[in-house]
C-alpha positions in Angstrom: 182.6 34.6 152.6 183.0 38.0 154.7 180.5 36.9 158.0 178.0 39.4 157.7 178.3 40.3 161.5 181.7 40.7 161.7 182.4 44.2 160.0 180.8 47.1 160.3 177.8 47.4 158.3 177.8 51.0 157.4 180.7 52.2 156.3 181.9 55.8 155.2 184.7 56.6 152.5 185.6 59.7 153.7 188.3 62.2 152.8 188.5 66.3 153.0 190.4 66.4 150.1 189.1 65.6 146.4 191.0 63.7 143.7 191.7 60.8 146.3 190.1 57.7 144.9 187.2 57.9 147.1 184.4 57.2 144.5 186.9 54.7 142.5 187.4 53.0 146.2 184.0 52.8 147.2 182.4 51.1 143.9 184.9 48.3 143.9 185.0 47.7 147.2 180.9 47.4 147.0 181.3 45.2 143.7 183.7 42.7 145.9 181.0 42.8 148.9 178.4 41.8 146.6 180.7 39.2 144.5 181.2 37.6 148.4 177.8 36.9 148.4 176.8 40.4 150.8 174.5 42.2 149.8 175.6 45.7 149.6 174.2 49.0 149.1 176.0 51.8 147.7 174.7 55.5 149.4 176.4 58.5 146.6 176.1 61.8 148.8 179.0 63.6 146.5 176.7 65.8 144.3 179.1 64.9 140.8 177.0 61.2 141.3 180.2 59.4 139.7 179.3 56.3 141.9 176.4 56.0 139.3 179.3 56.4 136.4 181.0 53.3 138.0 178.3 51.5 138.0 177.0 52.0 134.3 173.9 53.2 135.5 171.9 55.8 134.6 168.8 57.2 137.2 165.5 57.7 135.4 164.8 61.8 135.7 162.9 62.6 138.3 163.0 59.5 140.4 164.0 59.4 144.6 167.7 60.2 144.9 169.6 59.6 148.0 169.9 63.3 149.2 166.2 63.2 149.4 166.6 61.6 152.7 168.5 64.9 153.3 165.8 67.2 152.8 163.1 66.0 155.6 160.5 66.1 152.7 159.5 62.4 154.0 160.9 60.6 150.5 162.2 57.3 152.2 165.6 56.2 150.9 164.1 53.1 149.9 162.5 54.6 147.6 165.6 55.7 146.0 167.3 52.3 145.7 167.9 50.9 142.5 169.5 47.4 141.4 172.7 47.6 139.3 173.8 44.8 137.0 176.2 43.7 139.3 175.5 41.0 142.0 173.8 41.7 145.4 174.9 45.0 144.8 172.4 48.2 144.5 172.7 52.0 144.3 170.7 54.7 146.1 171.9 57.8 143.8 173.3 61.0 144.3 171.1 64.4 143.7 173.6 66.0 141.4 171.3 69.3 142.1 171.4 69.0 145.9 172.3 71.9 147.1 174.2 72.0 150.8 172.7 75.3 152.2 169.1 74.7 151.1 168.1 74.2 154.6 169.4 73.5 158.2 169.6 69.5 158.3 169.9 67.6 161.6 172.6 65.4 161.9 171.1 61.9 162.5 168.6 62.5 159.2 170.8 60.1 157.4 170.6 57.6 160.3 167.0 57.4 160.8 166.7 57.5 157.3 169.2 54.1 157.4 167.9 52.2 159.8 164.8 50.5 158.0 167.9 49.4 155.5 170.0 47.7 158.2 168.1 44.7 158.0 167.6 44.6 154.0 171.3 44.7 153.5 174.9 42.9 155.1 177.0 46.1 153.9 175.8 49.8 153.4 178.6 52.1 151.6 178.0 55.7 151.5 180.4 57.6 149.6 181.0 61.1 150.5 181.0 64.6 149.8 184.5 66.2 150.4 183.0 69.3 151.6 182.8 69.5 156.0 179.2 70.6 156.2 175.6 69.0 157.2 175.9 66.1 154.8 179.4 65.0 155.9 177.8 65.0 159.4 175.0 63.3 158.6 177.7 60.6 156.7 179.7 60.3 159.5 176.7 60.1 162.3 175.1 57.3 160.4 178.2 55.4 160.4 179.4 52.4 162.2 183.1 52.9 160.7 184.7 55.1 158.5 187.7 54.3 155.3 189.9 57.2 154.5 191.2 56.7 150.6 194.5 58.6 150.9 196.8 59.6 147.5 200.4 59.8 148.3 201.5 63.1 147.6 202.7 66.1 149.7 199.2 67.2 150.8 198.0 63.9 151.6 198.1 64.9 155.5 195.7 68.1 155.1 192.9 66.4 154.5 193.0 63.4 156.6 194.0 66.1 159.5 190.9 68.3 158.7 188.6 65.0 158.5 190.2 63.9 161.4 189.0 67.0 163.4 185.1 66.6 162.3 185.5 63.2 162.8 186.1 63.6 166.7 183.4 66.3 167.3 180.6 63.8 165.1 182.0 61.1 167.3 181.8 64.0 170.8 178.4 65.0 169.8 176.4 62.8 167.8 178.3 59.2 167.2 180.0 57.4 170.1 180.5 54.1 168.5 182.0 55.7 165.5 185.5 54.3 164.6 188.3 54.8 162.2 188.5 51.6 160.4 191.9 53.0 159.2 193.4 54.4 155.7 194.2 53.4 152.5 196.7 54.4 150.1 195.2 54.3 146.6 197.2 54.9 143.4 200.3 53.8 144.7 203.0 53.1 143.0 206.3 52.1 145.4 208.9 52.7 143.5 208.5 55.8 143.7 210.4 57.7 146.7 207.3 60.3 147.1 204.9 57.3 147.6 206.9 55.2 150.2 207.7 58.6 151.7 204.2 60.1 152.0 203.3 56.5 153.7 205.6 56.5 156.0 204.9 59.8 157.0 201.2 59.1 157.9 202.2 55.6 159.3 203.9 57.5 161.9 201.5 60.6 162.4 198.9 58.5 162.5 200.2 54.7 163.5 201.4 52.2 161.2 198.4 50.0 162.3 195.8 52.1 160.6 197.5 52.0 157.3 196.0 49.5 154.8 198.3 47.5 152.7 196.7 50.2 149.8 195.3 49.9 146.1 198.5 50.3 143.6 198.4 52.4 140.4 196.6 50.4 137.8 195.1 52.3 134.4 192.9 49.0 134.4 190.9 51.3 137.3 190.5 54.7 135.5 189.5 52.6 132.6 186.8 50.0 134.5 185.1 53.5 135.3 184.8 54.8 132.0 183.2 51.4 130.9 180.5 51.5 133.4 181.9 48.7 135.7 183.8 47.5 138.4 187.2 46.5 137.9 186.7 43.0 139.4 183.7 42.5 136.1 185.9 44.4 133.7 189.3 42.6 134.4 189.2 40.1 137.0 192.8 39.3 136.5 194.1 43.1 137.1 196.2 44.6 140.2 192.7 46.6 141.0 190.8 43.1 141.2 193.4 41.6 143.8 193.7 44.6 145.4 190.2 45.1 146.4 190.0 41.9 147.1 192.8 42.2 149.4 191.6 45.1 151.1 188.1 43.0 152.0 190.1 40.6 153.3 191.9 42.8 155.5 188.8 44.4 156.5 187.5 40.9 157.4 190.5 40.0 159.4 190.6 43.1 161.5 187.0 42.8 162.0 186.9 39.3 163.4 190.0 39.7 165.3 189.8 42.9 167.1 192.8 44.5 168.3 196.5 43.4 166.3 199.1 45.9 166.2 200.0 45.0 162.4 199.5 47.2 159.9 196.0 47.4 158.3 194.7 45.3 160.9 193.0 47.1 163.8 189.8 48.8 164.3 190.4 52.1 166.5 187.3 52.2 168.8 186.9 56.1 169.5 186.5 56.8 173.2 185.4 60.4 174.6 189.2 60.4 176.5 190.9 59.2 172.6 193.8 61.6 171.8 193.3 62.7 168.4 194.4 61.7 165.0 
């Protein structure tokens, strides 16, 4: 079992660019958490909700949503969490009706909003928007680490680089223990020449040991999703299921032994004199 001091507890999916994987990531990776024995709570601040989809559940109308905790109307998040049918795992929902600019929100809402959790749960996932605005900060400022889901095509940079660049002003301003747990290639297939291409590309921009060994094409994914579950309860026997399973692993072994220059196995502590991405 994943020591439940050893890895960050709260821990961002984050990624500027849409289409990456990020909800599909952060749902498994929650389900294999909680099949460890964690217990995990998912936090969906992307306004589509889709970490909901994944989960096969459905929010009663009306009910506390996650965003609330966004709005300074005093709703605590707690009172947003709901159970899912999978084990030690629960879901505070998105507001699919949240609107960014309603109002100015500070960025450690999210935090303070978080902190009665910390002690409820081992792991908190929040999955986020890929818009840079107030709820991105307030991801990112709550955060102990954060997971970039990357898809290997052309553009993949872009939207690491742009994350990259909020990421070191939340971290300036608001977050000095953030860190950049590292990235991970979803929907890989390396056969192909654009895949191994595009990784090696950001293994040397950004450093080969912030590159995860990665999630590999697998339809078994796109189709857990449409059923309501994570891949791990729909086919335990898939790529997906050893793959997230892998990437825990990972996460666990960079986590308990600090500093390794192999790939997929460092945490990058941010300091105020860091370079950046």
């Amino acid at each position: 079992m994943t020591a439940a001091s050893d890895c960050p507890q709260v821990l961002a999916l984050s990624n500027r660019k849409g289409g990456t994987g990020k909800t599909t990531t952060a749902v498994n990776l929650a389900a294999e958490f909680g099949r460890r024995g964690l217990r995990t709570l998912v936090v969906d601040l992307d306004t589509q909700g889709h970490a909901a989809c994944g989960f096969g559940v459905k929010p009663a109308r009306g009910t506390p949503r996650a965003h609330d905790s966004l709005r300074g109307d005093g709703v605590p998040l707690a009172d947003a969490v709901i159970p899912t049918d999978q084990p030690n795992l629960w879901l505070a929902p998105a507001d699919e009706r949240y609107e960014e600019a309603e109002r100015p929100t500070p960025a450690r809402r999210l935090a303070e909003a978080l902190a009665p959790l910390r002690g409820r749960f081992d792991r908190i996932v929040i999955d986020t928007p890929p818009s840079l605005g107030g709820t991105l900060v307030n991801a990112l400022t709550a955060a102990d680490a954060v997971l970039v889901p990357l898809l290997p095509h052309h553009l993949a940079g872009e939207g690491v680089r742009q994350l990259s660049r909020l990421f070191f002003r939340v971290a300036m301003e608001h977050n000095p223990d953030l860190r950049l747990l590292g990235i991970v290639p979803v929907m890989v297939d390396r056969r192909l020449n654009l895949h191994r291409q595009v990784i090696a590309a950001m293994s040397r921009q950004f450093g080969a040991d912030r590159i995860f060994t990665g999630i590999r094409a697998d339809i078994h994914l796109a189709e857990a999703f449409a059923a309501g579950k994570p891949i791990g309860a729909y086919r335990p026997r898939s790529r997906g299921t050893l793959d997230h399973s892998l990437l825990v692993d990972e996460i666990d072994s960079l986590s308990t032994h600090g500093f390794d220059r192999r790939p997929g196995r460092h945490i990058h502590p941010l300091t105020r004199t860091g370079a950046p991405l």
